[in-house]
C-alpha positions in Angstrom: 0.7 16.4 7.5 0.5 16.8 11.3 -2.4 15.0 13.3 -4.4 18.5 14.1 -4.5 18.6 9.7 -6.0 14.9 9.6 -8.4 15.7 12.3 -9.3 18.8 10.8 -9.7 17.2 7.0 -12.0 14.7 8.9 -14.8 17.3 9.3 -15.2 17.5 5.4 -16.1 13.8 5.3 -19.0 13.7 3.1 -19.6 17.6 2.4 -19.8 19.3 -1.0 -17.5 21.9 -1.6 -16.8 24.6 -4.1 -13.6 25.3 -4.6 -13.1 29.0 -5.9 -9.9 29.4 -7.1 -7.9 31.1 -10.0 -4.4 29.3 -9.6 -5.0 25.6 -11.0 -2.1 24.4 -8.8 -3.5 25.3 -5.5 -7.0 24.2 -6.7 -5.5 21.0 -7.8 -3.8 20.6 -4.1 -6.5 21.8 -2.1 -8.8 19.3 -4.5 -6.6 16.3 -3.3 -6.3 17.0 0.0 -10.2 17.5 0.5 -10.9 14.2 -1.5 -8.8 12.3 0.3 -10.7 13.5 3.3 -13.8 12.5 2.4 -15.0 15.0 0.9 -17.2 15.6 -2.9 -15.5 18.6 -4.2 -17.0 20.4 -6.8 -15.4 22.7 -9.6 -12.8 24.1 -9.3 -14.4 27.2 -10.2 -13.3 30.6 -10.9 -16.3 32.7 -11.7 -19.6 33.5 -9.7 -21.9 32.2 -12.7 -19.9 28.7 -12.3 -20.7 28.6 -8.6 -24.3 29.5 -9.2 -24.6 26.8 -11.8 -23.3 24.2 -9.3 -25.5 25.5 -6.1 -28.3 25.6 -8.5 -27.5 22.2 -9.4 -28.0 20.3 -6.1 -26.9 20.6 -2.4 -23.5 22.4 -1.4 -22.7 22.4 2.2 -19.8 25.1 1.8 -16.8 26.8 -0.2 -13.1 27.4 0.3 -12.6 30.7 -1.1 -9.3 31.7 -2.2 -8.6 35.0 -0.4 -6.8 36.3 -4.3 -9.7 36.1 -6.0 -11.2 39.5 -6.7 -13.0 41.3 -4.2 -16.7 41.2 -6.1 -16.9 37.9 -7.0 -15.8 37.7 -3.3 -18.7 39.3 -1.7 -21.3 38.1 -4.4 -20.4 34.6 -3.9 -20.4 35.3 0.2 -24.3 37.0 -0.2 -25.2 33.8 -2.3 -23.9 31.5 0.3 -25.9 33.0 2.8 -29.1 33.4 1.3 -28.9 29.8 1.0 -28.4 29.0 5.1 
């Protein structure tokens, strides 16, 4: 991992994340890397009814959304997330 990464995985020290993803091994990557950077990842999830149970759960301050996941869930997970800025 180059500097630019570490310096870059610093800015998600302390955040909650979602992680929407529907290929465990990425999720399981991008899960270490973010908590090793500080971060309190939630999920992984790989439905929008998972994500609304954890936003409805308590603070999230963002998601990493896997650009495979379908289209729908995309843009209904994208409309929640901003209804809640």
């Amino acid at each position: 991992m180059s500097k630019k990464d570490i310096l870059v995985l610093r800015a998600f020290r302390g955040k909650k994340l979602i992680v929407v993803e529907r290929r465990p091994s990425l999720t399981a990557a991008c899960h270490a890397q973010l908590t090793a950077a500080g971060a309190i990842v939630a999920g992984p999830v790989s439905s929008v009814e998972q994500v609304l149970n954890l936003v409805e759960a308590g603070d999230v301050d963002g998601a990493i959304i896997d650009i495979k996941v379908d289209v729908e869930m995309m843009l209904r997970l994208a409309m929640l997330l901003e209804s809640m800025a």
